[in-house]
ROLUMNU-111743 format. One record per residue (C-alpha): x, y, z; residue in three letters. Coordinates in nm, 3 decimals, padded with zeros to 5 digits. Each point is the difference from the previous one (the first is absolute). Layout:
<sites>
xx,yy,zz,type
X,Y,Z,Ala
...
</sites>
This chain:
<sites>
xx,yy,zz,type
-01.156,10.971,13.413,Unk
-00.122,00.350,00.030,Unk
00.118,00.267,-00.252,Unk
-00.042,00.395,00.026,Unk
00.194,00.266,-00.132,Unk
00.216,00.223,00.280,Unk
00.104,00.320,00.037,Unk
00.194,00.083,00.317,Unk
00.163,00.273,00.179,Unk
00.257,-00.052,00.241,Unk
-00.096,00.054,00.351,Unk
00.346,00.099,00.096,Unk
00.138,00.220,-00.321,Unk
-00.333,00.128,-00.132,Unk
00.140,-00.111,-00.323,Unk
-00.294,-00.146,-00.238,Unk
00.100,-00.360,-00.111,Unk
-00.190,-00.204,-00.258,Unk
-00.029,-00.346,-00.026,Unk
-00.077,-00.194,-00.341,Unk
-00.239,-00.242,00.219,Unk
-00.049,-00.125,00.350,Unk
-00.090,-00.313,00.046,Unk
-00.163,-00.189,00.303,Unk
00.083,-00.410,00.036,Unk
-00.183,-00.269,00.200,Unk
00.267,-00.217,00.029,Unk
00.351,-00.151,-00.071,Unk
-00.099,-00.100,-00.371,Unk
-00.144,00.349,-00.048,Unk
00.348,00.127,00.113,Unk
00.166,-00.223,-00.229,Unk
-00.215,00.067,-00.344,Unk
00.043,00.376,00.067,Unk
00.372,-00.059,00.029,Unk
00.009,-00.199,-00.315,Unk
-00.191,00.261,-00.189,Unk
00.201,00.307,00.090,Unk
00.324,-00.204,-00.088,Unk
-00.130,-00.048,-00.365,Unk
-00.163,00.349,-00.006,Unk
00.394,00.113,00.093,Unk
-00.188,00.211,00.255,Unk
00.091,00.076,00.407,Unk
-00.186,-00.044,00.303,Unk
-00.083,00.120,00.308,Unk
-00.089,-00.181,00.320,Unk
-00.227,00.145,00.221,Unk
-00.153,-00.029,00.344,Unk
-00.167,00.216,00.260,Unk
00.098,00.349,-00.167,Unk
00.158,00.067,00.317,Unk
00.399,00.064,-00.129,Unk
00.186,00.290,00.108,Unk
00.302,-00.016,-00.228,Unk
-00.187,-00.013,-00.411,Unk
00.091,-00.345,-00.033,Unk
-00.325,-00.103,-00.185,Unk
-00.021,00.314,-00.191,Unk
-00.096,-00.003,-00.335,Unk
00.290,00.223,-00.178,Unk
-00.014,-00.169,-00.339,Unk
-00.348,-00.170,-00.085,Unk
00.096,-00.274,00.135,Unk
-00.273,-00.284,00.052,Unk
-00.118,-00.001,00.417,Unk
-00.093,-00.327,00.140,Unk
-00.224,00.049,00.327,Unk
00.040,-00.343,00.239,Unk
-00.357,00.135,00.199,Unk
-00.180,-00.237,-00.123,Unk
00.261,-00.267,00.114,Unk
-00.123,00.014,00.375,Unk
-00.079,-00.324,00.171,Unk
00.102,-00.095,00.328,Unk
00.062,-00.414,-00.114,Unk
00.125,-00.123,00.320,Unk
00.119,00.020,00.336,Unk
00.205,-00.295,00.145,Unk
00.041,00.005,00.353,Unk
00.265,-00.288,00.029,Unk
00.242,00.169,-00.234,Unk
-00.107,00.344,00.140,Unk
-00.094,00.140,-00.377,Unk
-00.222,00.232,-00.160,Unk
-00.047,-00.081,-00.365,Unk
-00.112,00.302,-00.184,Unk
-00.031,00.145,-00.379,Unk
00.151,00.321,-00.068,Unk
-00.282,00.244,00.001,Unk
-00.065,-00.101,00.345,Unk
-00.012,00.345,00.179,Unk
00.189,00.001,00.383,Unk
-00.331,00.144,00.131,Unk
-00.153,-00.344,-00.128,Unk
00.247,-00.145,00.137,Unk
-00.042,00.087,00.368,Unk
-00.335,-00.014,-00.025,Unk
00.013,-00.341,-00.107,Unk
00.248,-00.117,00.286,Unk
-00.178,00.216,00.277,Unk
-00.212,-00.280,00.116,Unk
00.277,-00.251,00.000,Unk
00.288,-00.008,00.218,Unk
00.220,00.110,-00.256,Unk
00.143,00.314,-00.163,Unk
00.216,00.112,-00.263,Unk
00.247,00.227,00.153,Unk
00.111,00.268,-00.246,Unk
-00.197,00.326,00.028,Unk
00.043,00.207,-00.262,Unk
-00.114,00.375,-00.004,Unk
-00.303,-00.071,-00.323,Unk
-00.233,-00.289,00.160,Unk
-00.151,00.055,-00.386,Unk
00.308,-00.162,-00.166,Unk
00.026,-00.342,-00.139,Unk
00.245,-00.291,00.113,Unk
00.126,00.030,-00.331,Unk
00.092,00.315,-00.003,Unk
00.186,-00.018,00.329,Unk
00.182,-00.256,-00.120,Unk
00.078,00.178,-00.256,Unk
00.155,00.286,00.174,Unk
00.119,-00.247,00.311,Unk
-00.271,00.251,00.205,Unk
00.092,00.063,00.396,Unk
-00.160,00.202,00.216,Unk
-00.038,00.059,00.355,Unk
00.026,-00.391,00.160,Unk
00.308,-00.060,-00.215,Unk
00.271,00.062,00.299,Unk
-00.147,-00.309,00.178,Unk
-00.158,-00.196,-00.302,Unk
00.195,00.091,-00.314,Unk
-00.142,00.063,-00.334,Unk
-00.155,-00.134,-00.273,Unk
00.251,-00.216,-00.114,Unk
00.041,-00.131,00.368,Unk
-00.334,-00.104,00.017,Unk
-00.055,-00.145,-00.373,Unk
00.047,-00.372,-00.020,Unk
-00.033,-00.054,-00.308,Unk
-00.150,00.133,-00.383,Unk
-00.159,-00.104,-00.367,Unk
00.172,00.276,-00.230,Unk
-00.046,-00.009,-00.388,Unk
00.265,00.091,-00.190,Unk
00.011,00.234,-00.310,Unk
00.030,-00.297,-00.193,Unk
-00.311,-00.106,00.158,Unk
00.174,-00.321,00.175,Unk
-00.177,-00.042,00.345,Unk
00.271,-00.064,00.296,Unk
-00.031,-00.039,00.346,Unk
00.254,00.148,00.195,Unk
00.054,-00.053,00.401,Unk
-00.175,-00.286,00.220,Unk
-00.173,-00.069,00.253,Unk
00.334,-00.099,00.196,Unk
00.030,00.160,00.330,Unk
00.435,-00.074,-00.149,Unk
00.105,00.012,-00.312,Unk
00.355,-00.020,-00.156,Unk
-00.037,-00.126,-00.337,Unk
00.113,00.218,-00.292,Unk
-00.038,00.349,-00.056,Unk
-00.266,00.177,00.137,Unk
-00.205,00.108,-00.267,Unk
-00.304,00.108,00.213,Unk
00.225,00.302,00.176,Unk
00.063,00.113,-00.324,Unk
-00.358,00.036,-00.112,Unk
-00.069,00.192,00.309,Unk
00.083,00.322,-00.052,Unk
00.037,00.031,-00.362,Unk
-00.321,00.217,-00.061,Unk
-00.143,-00.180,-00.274,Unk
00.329,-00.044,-00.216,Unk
00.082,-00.370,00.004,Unk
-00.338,-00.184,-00.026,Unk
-00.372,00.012,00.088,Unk
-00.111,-00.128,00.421,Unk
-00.284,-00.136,-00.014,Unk
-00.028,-00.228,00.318,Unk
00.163,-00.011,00.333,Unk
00.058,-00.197,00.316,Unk
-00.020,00.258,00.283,Unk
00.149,-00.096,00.356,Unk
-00.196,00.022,00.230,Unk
00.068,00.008,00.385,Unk
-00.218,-00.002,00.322,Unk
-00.162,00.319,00.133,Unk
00.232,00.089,00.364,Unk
-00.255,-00.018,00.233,Unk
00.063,00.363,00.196,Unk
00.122,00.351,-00.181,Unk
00.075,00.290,00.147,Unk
00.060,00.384,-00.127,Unk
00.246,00.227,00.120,Unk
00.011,00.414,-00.058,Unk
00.354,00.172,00.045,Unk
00.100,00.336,00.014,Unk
00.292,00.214,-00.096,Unk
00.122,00.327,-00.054,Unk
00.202,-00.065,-00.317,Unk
00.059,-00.313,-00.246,Unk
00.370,00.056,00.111,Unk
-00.148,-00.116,00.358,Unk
-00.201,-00.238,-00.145,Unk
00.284,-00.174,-00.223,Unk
00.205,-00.160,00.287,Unk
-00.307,-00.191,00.234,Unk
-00.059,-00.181,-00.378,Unk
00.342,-00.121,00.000,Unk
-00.055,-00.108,00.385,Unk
-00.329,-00.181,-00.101,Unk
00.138,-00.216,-00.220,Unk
00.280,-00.054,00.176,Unk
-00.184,-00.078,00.299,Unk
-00.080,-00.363,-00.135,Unk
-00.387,00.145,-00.033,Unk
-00.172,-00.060,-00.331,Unk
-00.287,00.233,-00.064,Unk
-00.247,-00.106,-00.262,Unk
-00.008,00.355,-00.103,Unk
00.216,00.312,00.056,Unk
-00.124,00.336,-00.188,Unk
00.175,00.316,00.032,Unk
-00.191,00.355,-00.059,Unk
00.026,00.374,00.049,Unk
-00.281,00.231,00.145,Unk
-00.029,00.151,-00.309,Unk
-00.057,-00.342,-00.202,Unk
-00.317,-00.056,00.251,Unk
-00.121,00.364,-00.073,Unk
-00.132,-00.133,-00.314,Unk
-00.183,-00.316,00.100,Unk
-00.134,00.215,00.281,Unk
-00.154,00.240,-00.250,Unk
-00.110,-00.254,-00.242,Unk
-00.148,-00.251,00.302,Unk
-00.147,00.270,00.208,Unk
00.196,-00.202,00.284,Unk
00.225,00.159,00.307,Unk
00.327,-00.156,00.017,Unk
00.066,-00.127,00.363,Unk
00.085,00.319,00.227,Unk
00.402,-00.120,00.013,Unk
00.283,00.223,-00.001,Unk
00.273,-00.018,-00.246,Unk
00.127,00.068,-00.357,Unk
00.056,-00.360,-00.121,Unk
-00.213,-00.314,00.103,Unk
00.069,-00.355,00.023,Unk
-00.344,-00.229,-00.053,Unk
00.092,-00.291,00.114,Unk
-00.197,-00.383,-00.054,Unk
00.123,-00.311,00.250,Unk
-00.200,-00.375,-00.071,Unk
00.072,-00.286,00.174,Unk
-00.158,-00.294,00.202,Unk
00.126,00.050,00.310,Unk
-00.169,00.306,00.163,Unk
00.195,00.108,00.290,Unk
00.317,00.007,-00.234,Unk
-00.220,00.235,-00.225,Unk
-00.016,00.187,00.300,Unk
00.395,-00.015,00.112,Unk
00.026,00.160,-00.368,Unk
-00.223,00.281,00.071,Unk
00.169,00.116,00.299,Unk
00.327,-00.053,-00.157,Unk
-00.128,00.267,-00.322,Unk
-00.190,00.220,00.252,Unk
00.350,00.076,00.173,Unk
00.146,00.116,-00.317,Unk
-00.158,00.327,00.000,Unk
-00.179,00.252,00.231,Unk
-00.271,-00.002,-00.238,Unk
-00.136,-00.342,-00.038,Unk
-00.356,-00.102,-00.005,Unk
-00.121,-00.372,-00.030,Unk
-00.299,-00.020,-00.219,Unk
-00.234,-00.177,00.233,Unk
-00.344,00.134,-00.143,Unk
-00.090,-00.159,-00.320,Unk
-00.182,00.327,-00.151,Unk
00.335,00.175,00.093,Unk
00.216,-00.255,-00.134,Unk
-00.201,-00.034,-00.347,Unk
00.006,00.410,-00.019,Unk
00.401,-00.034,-00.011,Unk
00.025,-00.274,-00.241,Unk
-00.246,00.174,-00.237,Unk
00.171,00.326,00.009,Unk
00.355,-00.217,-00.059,Unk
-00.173,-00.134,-00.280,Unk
-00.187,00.309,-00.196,Unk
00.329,00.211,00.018,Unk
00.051,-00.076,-00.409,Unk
-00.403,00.056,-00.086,Unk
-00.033,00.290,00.185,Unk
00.318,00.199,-00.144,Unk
-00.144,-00.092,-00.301,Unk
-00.336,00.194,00.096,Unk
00.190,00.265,00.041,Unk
00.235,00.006,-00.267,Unk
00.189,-00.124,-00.274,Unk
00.263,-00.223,00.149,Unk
00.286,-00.248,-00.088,Unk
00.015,-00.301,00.186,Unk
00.376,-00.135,00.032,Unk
00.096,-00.344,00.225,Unk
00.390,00.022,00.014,Unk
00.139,-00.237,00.224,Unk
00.348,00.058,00.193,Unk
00.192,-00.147,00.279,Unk
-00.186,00.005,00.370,Unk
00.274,00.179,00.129,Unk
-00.027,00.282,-00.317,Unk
-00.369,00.043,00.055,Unk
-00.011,00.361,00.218,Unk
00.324,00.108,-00.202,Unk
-00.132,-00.066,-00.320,Unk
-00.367,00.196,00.063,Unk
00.141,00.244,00.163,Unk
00.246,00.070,-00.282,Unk
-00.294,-00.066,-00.255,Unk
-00.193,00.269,00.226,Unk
00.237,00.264,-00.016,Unk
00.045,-00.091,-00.423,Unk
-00.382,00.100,-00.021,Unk
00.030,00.276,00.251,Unk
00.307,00.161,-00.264,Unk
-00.241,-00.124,-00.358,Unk
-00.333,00.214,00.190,Unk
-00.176,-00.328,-00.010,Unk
-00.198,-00.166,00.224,Unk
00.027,-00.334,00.149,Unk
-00.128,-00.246,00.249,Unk
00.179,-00.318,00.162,Unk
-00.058,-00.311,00.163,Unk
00.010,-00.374,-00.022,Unk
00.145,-00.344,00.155,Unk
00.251,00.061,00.263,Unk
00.114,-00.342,00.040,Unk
00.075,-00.032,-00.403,Unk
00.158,00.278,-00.102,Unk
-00.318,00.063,-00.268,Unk
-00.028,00.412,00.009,Unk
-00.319,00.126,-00.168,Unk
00.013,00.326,-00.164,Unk
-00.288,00.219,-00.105,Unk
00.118,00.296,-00.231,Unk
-00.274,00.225,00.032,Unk
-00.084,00.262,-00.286,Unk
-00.188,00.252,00.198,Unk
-00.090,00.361,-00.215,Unk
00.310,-00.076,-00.246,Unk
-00.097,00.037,-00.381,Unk
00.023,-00.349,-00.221,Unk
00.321,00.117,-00.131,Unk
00.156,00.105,00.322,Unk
-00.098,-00.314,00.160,Unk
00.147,-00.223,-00.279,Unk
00.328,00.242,00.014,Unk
00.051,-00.007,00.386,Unk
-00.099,-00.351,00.000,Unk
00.247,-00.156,-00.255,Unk
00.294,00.223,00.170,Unk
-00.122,-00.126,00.366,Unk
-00.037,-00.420,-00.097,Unk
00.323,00.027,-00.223,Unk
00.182,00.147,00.348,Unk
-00.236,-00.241,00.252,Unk
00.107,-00.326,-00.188,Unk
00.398,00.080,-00.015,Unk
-00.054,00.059,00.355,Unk
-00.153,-00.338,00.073,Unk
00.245,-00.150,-00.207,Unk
00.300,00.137,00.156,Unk
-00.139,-00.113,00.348,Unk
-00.008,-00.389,-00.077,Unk
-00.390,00.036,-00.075,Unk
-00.203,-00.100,-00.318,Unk
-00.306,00.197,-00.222,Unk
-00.281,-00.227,00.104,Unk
-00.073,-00.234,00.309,Unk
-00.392,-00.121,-00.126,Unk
-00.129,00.220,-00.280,Unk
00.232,-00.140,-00.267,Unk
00.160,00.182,-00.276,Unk
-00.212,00.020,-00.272,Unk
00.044,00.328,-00.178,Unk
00.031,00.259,00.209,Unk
00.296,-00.114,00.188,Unk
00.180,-00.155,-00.295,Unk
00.238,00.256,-00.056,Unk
00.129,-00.018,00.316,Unk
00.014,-00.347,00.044,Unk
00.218,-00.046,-00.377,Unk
00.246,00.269,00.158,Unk
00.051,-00.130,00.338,Unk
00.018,-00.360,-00.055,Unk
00.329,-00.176,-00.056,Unk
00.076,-00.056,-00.370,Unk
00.077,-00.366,00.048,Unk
-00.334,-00.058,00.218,Unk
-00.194,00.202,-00.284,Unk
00.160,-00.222,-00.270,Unk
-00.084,-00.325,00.213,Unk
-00.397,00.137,00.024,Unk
-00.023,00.039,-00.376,Unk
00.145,-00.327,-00.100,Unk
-00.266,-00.173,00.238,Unk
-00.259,00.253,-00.170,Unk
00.102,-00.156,-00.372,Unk
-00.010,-00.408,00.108,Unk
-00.345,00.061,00.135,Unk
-00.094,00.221,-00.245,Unk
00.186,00.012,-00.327,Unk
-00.227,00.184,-00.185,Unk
-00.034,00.313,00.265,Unk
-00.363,-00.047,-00.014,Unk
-00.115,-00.041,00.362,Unk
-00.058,00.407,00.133,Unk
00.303,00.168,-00.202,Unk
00.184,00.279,00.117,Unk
-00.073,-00.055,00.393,Unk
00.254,00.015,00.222,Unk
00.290,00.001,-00.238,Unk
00.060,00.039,-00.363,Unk
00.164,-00.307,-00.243,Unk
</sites>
């Protein structure tokens, strides 16, 4: 087991962390020695993946000791009759795909960093932009080896297509960012690729426009497997940053819109049924075209960041509170003189939020910034809605998420945190306080 010392700073904060040590295991044992030694050293630990979090939940605030899974990244087996992928946690999705993409198979969550691990998503129950149709992470994890801060090994989930037996223990690791025990191996479902997809482009003049023909989507009985929302001046950036042209459509807003399927005239059906939804609609025929959309969708974080300091939020509301709630959040910015961009999945509810710093001074930014989330979370709370859809909690978002949450909920998440983890040792101080 590989040993170096870390210093870190936090990607998101710009705070400097420092970390007494960061290991690097092989393997389950590894996993399980470490754990044993930083019980008897009375020290804390970090889990860490694919250094792809947007929320400071693996930040080092209090030397803490890190424990990178990396290393841990074999593909071990993929079983066809039970429609598995069995994977350790370092396992990046990017391997993933790549692994699948000569097999009739994929693994259907799509998550915005192709650089983060299985572990980590699982960690943060990760979504992205196929979860309308395919769910998330933990609707497409089987089953998982965890280690617990006691360093017992348990296997939580099955194989089981059905399963009613106890308490679901692998739902609560999922999600829990580290705080309850250590994943180091999981059975992925896996599913067959749909033989046809098609891409649709639709226009708008406002998100107010836009908001109703969602509703009418998924009321329609259609399932897209993906459904992204963005504004013009979203795909500014990715156009700068790309060097691409955004398709000449007219409009404000844009629905980008994926259909899959195995029957190809319904595909079709589908397409005329979206294209009469809007004056502006273009079907993405041309595959140069069609990439040249998705990229820009997909660069809209990386190239604000070129740009400028930024932070990233993921609040998640009600479908029918998504054009209320931005627009509100817009006009909030509009009133603090900050800048911000919007966009995200339409068919989820899951608004992302770039605050955008711009020519402000450190301590302006961090002034207008505090005043603007502290006013932008009450607002998603009073609408039904909820601080994070995919990024997790972490740090950044934890003061929020201890002031908005119902006392008796918050009570119940603590006494789970204490039977796993009596001892507070597994990544302290993330997304609540004991």
């Amino acid at each position: 087991m590989e040993i170096s010392e870390n210093y870190l700073t936090n990607r998101v904060t710009g705070e400097i962390g420092q970390a007494t040590a960061i290991y690097f295991p092989t393997s389950q044992e590894d996993v399980v020695e470490l754990m044993q030694a930083v019980r008897k050293n009375h020290q804390k630990l970090i889990t860490i993946g694919g250094h792809t979090g947007l929320s400071g939940a693996t930040f080092p605030d209090n030397n803490q000791v890190l424990m990178s899974l990396e290393k841990m990244n074999r593909i071990i087996k993929l079983d066809t009759e039970t429609m598995t992928l069995t994977v350790e946690a370092g396992v990046t999705i990017a391997e993933i795909s790549e692994f699948l993409a000569e097999t009739p198979y994929f693994y259907a969550p799509d998550p915005g960093s192709k650089a983060a691990s299985i572990g980590g998503n699982a960690a943060t129950n990760a979504g992205g932009m196929r979860a309308v149709k395919y769910g998330v992470t933990r609707d497409n994890i089987r089953a998982m080896r965890v280690i617990l801060a006691d360093s017992r090994k348990l296997r939580v989930g099955s194989i089981n297509r059905k399963d009613s037996s106890g308490y679901d223990l692998k739902d609560i690791f999922i999600g829990s960012e580290g705080t309850l025990g250590v994943i180091t191996e999981l059975d992925l479902k896996i599913q067959p690729k749909p033989k046809f997809s098609r891409d649709i482009l639709l226009g708008f003049e406002s998100l107010m426009q836009l908001s109703p023909k969602v509703f009418e989507i998924l009321a329609s009985g259609l399932v897209p497997a993906t459904l992204e929302f963005f504004e013009r001046d979203s795909m500014a950036y990715s156009e700068r940053a790309l060097q691409l042209n955004f398709p000449d459509l007219s409009g404000q807003a844009f629905l980008l819109i994926t259909l899959d399927g195995n029957a190809e005239q319904q595909l079709e059906n589908e397409l005329d049924y979206l294209a009469s939804l809007s004056d502006e609609a273009l079907i993405l025929k041309d595959e140069q075209t069609r990439h040249a959309v998705w990229q820009l969708r997909g660069a809209i974080v990386s190239s604000v960041e070129l740009e400028s300091i930024q932070e990233p939020l993921d609040v998640v509301v009600p479908v029918n509170q998504i054009a209320p709630t931005i627009i509100a959040l817009k006009q909030m910015a509009i009133a603090a003189n900050l800048s911000a961009i919007f966009f995200g999945h339409a068919g989820d509810g899951n608004i992302h939020a770039n605050i955008i710093k711009n020519d402000l001074t450190d301590e302006e930014w961090m002034e207008k910034l505090e005043a603007y989330l502290d006013e932008l979370y009450a607002y998603v709370a009073k609408v039904g809605g909820k601080p994070s859809a995919e990024h997790g909690i972490g740090l950044l978002k934890k003061p929020y998420f201890q002031k908005y949450i119902g006392t008796s909920e918050l009570v119940a998440m603590k006494a789970i945190k204490r039977a796993f983890d009596p001892e507070n040792i597994l990544n302290p101080g993330k997304i609540f306080d004991l």
